[in-house]
C-alpha positions in Angstrom: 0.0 0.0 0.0 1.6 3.7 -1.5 1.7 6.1 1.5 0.7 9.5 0.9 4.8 10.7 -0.2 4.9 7.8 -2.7 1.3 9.1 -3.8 3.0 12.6 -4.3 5.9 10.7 -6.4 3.4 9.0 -8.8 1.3 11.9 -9.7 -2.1 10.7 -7.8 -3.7 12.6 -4.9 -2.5 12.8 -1.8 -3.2 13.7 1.9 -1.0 16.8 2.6 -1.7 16.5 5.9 -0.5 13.3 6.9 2.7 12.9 8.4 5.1 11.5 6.3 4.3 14.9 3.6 4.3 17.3 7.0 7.9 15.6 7.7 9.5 16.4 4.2 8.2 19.7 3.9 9.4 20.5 7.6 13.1 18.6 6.2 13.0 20.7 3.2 12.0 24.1 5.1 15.0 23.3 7.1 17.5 22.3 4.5 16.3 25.6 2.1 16.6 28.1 5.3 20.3 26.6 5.5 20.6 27.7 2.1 19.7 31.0 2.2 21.7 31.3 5.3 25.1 30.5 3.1 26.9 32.6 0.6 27.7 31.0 -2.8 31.7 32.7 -1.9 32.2 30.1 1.0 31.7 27.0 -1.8 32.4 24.0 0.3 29.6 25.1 2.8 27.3 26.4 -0.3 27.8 23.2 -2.5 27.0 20.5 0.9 23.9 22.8 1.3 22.5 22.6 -2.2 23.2 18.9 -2.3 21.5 18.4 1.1 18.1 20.7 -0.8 18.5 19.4 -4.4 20.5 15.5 -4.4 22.0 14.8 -7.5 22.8 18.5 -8.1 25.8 19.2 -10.6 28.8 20.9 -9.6 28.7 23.0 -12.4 25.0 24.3 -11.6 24.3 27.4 -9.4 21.1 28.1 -7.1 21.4 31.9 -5.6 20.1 32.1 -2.7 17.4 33.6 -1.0 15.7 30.4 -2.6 12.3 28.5 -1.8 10.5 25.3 -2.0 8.4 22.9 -0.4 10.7 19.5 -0.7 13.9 19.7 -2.7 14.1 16.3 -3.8 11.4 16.6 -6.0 13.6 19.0 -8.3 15.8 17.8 -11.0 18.8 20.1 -12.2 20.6 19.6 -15.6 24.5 20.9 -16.1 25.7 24.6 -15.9 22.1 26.0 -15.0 21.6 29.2 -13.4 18.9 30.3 -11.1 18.9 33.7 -10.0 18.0 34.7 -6.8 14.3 35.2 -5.2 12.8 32.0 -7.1 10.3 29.6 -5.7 9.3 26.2 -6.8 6.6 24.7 -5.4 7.8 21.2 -6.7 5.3 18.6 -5.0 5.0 17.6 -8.8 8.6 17.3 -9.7 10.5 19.9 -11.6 12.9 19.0 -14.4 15.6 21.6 -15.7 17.5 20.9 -18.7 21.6 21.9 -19.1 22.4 25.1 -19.7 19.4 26.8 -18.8 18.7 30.4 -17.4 16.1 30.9 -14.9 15.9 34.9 -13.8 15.4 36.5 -10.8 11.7 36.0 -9.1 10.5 32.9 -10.9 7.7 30.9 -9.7 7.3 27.3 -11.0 4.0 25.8 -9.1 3.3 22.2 -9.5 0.2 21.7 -6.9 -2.7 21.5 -8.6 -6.1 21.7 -6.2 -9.8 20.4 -6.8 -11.8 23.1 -9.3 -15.2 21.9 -6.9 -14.8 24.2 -4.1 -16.0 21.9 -1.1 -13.2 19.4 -2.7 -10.6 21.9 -2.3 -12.0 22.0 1.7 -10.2 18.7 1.9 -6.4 18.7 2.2 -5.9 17.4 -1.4 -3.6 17.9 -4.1 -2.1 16.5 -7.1 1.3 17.4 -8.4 1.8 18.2 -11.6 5.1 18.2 -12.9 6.9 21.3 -14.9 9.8 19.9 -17.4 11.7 22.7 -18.8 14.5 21.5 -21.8 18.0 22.6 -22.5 19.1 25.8 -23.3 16.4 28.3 -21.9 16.0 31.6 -21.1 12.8 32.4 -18.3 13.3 36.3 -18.1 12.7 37.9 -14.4 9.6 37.2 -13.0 8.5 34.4 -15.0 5.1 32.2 -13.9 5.2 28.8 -14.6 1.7 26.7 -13.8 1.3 23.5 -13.1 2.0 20.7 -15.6 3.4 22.8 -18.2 6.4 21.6 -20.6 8.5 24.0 -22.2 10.7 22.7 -24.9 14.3 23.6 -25.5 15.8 26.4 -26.9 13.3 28.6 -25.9 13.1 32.1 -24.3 10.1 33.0 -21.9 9.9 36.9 -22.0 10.2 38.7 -18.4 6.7 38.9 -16.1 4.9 36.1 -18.8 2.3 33.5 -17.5 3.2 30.1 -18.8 -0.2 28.6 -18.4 0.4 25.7 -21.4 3.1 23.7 -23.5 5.5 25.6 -25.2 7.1 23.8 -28.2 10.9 23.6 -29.1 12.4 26.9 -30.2 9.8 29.1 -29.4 9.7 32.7 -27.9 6.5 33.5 -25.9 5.4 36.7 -24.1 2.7 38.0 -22.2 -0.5 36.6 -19.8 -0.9 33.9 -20.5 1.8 33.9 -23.0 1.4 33.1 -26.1 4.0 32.4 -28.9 5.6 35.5 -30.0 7.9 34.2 -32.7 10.0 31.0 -33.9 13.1 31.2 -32.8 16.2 30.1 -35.7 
């Protein structure tokens, strides 16, 4: 029988209030305030507290702190990505960055999805829906990136735009919600 974490992990609803999810949040609440309590110019501290937040982290990427999420190990980094500072990812749904990507200052990447019937949403149920964001990106400052959304590779998401569905390879796409602006060569 799944408990309500390994519901989390598969993509099914789960119980938010049951103890094993209150336990990782309050792990990764501790591990991101260590963080944010490090400077990325004291690198054997900084590194040991990104790989305690993010496991599996590459050496070669770079989270600037202040930084926030619920869990941690429910985001995926690629090589050589940068995330500025003052981002939060709500990542109860997973997030997946691909190498070499750019994420600006003040990006918000929400996975929890909640019930549309409001006496559902009463109950304390959620499903995670996972963001996937490919290689080679650009999110400009400010970016908003809903749950379950896929954003291709090579693409550049223009400053304060609402990424509310897919966005294909190679695309640039602006505005709320954005839309595709132009192909990108």
């Amino acid at each position: 029988m799944k408990n309500e974490l390994d519901k989390m992990k598969a993509g099914e609803p789960y119980d938010f209030s049951k103890p094993e999810i209150i336990q990782s949040l309050q792990e990764g609440s501790r591990r991101t305030a260590r963080l944010n309590r490090t400077s990325p110019e004291d690198t054997e501290v900084y590194r040991q507290a990104l790989q305690e937040l993010i496991p599996g982290i590459p050496d070669s990427t770079m989270v600037l702190p202040p930084f926030y999420c619920d869990y941690g190990h429910r985001i995926e980094l690629g090589e050589n990505v940068f995330i500025n500072m003052n981002c939060t990812f709500l990542d109860s749904g997973g997030i997946r960055i691909g190498d070499h990507t750019l994420i600006g200052p003040n990006c918000q990447l929400y996975t929890p999805h909640h019930p549309l019937d409001y006496l559902e949403r009463r109950k304390p149920i959620e499903t995670g829906r996972g963001i996937r964001i490919g290689a080679d990106c650009w999110l400009g400052g400010g970016v908003i990136v809903c749950p379950g959304v896929t954003i291709g590779s090579r693409c550049i998401v223009a400053a304060g735009s609402v990424v509310t569905r897919d966005v294909p390879d190679d695309s640039l796409v602006a505005g709320n919600p954005a839309v595709i602006k132009r192909r990108l060569p």
